[in-house]
N, C-alpha and C positions, 0 to 999 in steps of 0.2 A: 869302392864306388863312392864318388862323392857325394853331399848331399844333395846338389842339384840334380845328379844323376838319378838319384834314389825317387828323387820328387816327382822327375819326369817319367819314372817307371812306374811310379804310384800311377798316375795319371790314367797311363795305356791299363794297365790291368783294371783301374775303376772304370772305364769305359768299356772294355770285356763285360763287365759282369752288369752293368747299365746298360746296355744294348737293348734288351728285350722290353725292358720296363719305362725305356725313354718311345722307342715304337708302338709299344700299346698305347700310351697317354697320347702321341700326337696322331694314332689315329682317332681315339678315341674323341678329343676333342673335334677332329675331322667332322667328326658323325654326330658330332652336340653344337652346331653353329653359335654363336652367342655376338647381340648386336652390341656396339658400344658404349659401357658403362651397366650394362645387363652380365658381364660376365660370371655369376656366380659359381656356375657349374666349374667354370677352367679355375677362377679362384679358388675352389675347394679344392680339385684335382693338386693343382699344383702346390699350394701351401701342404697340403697332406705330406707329400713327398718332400718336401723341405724339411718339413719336422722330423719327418721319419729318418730321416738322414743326417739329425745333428744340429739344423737349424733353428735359431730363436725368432720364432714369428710372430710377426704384428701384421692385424689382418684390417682391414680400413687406415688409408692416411691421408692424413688432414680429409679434406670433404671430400673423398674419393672412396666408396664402401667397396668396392671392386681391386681396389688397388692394396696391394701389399710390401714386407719389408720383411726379405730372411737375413738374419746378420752371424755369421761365425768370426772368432777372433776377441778382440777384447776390442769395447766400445769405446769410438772416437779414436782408438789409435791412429797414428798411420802407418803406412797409407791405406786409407778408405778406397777400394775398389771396386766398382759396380759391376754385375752382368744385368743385361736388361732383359726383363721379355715382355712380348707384347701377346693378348690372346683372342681378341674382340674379333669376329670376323664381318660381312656382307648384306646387306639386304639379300634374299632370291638365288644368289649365288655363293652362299656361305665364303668359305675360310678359300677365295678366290684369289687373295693376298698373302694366302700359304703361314696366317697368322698361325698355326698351330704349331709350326717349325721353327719359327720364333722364340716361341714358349718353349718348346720340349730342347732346342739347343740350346737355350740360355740356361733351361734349368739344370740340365744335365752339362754345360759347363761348370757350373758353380756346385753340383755334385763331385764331378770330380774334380776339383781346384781344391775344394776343400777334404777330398781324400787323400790328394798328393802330398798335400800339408800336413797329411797324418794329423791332423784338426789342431796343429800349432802354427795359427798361424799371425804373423808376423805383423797385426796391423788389424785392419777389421773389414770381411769381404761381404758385399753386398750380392743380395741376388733381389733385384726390384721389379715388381709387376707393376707395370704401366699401364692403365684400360683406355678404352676409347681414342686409340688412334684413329679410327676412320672417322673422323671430322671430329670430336669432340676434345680433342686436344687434353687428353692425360698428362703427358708431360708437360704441354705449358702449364696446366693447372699445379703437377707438382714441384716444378721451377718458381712458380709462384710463391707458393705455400711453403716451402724452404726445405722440402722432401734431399733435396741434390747438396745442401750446405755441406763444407767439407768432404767432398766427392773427389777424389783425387785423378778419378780414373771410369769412365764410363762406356761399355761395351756390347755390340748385337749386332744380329747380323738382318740379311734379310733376301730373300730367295727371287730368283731371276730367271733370266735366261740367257745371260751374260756372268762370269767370276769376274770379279772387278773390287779391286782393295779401295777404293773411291770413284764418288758418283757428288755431283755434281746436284742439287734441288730448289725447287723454286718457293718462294715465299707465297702463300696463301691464307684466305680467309675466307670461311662460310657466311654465307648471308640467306636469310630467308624473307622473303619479300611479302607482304598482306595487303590487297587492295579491297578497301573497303566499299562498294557501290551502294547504288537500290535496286531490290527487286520490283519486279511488275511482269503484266502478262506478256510474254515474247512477240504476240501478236494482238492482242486488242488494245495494249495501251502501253506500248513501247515508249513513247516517249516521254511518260511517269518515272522509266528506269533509268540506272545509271549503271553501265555493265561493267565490271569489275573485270571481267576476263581482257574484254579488249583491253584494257590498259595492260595487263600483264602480256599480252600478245604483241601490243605495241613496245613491248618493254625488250622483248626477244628482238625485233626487228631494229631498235635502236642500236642495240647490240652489235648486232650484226654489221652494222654499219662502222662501228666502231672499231670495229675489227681491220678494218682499213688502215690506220692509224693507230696501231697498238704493234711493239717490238714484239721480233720475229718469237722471242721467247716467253709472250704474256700468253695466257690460254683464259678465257671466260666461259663455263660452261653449265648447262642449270634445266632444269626438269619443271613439268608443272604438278606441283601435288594436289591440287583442288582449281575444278577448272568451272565448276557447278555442280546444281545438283539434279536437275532436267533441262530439256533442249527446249520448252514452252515457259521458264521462269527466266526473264535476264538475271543473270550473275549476279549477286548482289558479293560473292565474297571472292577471292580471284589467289592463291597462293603458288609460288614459285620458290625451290630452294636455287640456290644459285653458290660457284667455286669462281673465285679473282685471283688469280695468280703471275706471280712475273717475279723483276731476277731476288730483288729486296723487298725487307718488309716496307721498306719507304717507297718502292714500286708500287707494290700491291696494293699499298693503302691510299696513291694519287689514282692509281687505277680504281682502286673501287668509288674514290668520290669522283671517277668520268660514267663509272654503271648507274651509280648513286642521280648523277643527273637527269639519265635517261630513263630511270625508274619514274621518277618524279615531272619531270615532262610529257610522259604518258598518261602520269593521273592526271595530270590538268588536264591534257588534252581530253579524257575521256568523263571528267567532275564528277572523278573518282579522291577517296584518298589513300595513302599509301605508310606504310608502316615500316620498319627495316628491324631484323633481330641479328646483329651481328656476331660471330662465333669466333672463338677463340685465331689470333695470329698465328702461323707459323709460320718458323724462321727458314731462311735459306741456313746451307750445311755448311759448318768450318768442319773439314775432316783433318783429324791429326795424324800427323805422317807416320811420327813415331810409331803409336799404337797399328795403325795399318799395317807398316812395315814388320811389325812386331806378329802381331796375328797372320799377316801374311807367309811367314817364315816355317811358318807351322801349318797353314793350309796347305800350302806346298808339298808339305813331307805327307800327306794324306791321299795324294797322289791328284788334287782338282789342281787343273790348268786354269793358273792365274792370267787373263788380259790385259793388254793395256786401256785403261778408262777411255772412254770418250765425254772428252768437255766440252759437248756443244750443244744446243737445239733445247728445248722446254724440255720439261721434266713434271716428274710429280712429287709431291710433298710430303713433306714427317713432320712430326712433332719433335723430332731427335736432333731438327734441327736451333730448336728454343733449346736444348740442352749442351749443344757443342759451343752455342753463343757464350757460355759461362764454364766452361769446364772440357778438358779436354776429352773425344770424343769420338768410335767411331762406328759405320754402320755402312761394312761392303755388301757385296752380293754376291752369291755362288746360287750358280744356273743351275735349274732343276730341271728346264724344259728347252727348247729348242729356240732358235731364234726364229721369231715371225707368229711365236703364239702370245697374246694380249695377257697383259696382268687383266685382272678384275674380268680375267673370264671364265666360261665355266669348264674352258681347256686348262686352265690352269690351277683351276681347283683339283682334278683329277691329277696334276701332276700334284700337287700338294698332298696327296694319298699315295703316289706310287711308290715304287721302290728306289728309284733314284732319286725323291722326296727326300725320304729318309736315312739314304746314303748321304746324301750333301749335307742333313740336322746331324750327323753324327760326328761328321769331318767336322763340321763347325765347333759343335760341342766340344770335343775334343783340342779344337785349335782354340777356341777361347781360353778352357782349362790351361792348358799350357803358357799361351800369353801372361793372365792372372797370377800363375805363379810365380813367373819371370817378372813381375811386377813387384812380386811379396819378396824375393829373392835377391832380387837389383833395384834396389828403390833410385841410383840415380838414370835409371831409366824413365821414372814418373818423372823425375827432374828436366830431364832433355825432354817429355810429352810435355810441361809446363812452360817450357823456353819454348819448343816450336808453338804454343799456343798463343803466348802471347807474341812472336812478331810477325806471326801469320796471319791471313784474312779467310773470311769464305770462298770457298770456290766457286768460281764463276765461269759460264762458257767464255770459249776461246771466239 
């Protein structure tokens, strides 16, 4: 048997014996929701199992106390090759996003990648915890901070209701809006006050309007989190989170200074003032073919029926995609749940628990392992992922 034979049998037999111990953890996170940047519990969970298995862990990087770095191989070699996982889940609707699946396939890929390597491995494998995807942007913070420097190769998956080796995402940016008014009594001396709500109401309805004149694939969408604090004081304080999204970050960021307008035209109108906290960019997706192709090859053999992508119409957002901008990158989908039921809801939380949950985090696990190795094994593989990254672009709808 050759060695690559040998490696890839390593694999299958470490994922036999990981099976039981990658489904308790991603139920287990299941049932411990954790909001963004709050993840400690899944940070312990998971770094645990890192260590336990070989890995040399670094727990906080750079200003992220959430985030983590397991590293097997010999530091700085190459190729440097990442698995990614994500763990933060939902307001109300916990791990609605099937983050736990995330987490427990990446880790349990980079479990067994580095059993197949029989722990010689060829370069130095990453397994990185990224917190706060749902809006607070981990990744661009650790793209920032130089977390990714020397990154040869960076990999995750993410749970759907479509398989799909590439997806297509739109550039976004949170903003949280604060309308400063004055208070007075609602009714004996209204017009002492300055009502803060109206202007954020007006601020909705500008919007709205804007939406007329905004491409088919921008989406602006936003909530009010503070509307007052009784129906007999006018508003004196008015807050609104708000999502700007479209095809680029140079999209999103002319769009947001059109919401940025109408935010601001409402305070005057109301002699109100208005404040903006803007959150971190993210980027639309370069997906690397190579790598796609490569994990694809091996999802296949797990028996998930791979589709063909559709590249059209708005999408939603990652932070994965600030990562793919610098380094090549990939993050398909494999269906957990049926087509017609909503991410971010609480149908597909439940599918994020069920059994074919955890059938597809294991397929994955397993087909990452295998790619990673094929990386550590044919380094001009990374070569050809570094050619298609540099004369490729982001994918854009057709």
């Amino acid at each position: 048997m050759s060695l690559e034979s040998e490696v890839h049998a390593r694999i299958h037999a470490a994922m036999t014996e990981l099976k039981g111990e990658l489904v308790d953890l991603s139920l287990d996170l299941h049932a411990h929701p954790e909001l963004s940047m709050r993840e400690h519990y899944a940070a312990d969970r998971i770094t645990a199992s890192l260590a336990a298995h070989g890995f040399e862990v670094q727990r906080g990087v750079g200003s992220l106390p959430t985030a983590f770095i397991g590293r097997a191989g010999t530091l700085g070699k190459k190729p440097r090759i990442a698995i990614l996982m994500e763990y933060d889940a939902l307001p109300e609707v916990g791990h609605a996003c099937g983050h736990n699946l995330i987490a427990t396939a990446g880790l349990g890929g980079a479990l067994a990648a580095l059993a197949g390597l029989d722990g010689a491995v060829p370069g130095e494998l990453l397994a990185m915890g990224t917190p706060g995807e749902e809006g607070a942007g981990g990744k661009v913070i650790m793209v920032d901070e130089g977390a990714f420097e020397g990154v040869d190769a960076a990999m995750m998956f993410h749970p759907g209701t479509h398989t799909w080796l590439v997806r297509h995402a739109t550039a976004s940016t949170h903003v949280t809006m604060k309308f400063y008014g004055k208070a007075a009594h609602a009714a004996g001396s209204p017009e002492l006050g300055r009502n803060a709500l109206n202007a954020l109401i007006h601020t909705f309805v500008m919007i709205d309007g804007l939406r007329q004149h905004m491409p088919e694939t921008a989406r602006i969408h936003g909530i009010v989190t503070h509307g007052g604090d009784a129906p007999n004081i006018v508003p004196e304080y008015a807050e609104g989170a708000f999502l700007v999204r479209a095809l680029t970050m140079d999209a999103a960021e002319k769009l947001w200074q059109r919401v940025k307008t109408c935010a601001e035209a409402a305070a005057a109108a109301s002699g109100v003032r208005v404040e903006f906290e803007v959150g971190k960019m993210y980027a639309e997706r370069k997906n690397n073919r190579v790598l796609a192709n490569l994990f694809g090859k091996y999802l296949g053999e797990t028996g998930e029926q791979i589709e063909e992508p559709v590249l059209r119409g708005g999408t939603g957002s990652s932070d994965i995609g600030n990562v793919s901008l610098v380094l090549p990158a990939i993050h398909p989908y494999v269906a957990i749940a049926p087509d017609g039921v909503a991410g971010h809801s609480r149908e597909f939380a439940e599918a994020a628990r069920s059994a074919r949950g955890q059938e597809a985090m294991l397929h994955v696990a397993e087909s990452l392992a295998h790619a990673a190795a094929d990386l550590f094994l044919h380094p001009e593989i990374v070569q050809e992922a570094w050619e298609s990254f540099r004369t490729t672009g982001a994918d854009l709808p057709q």
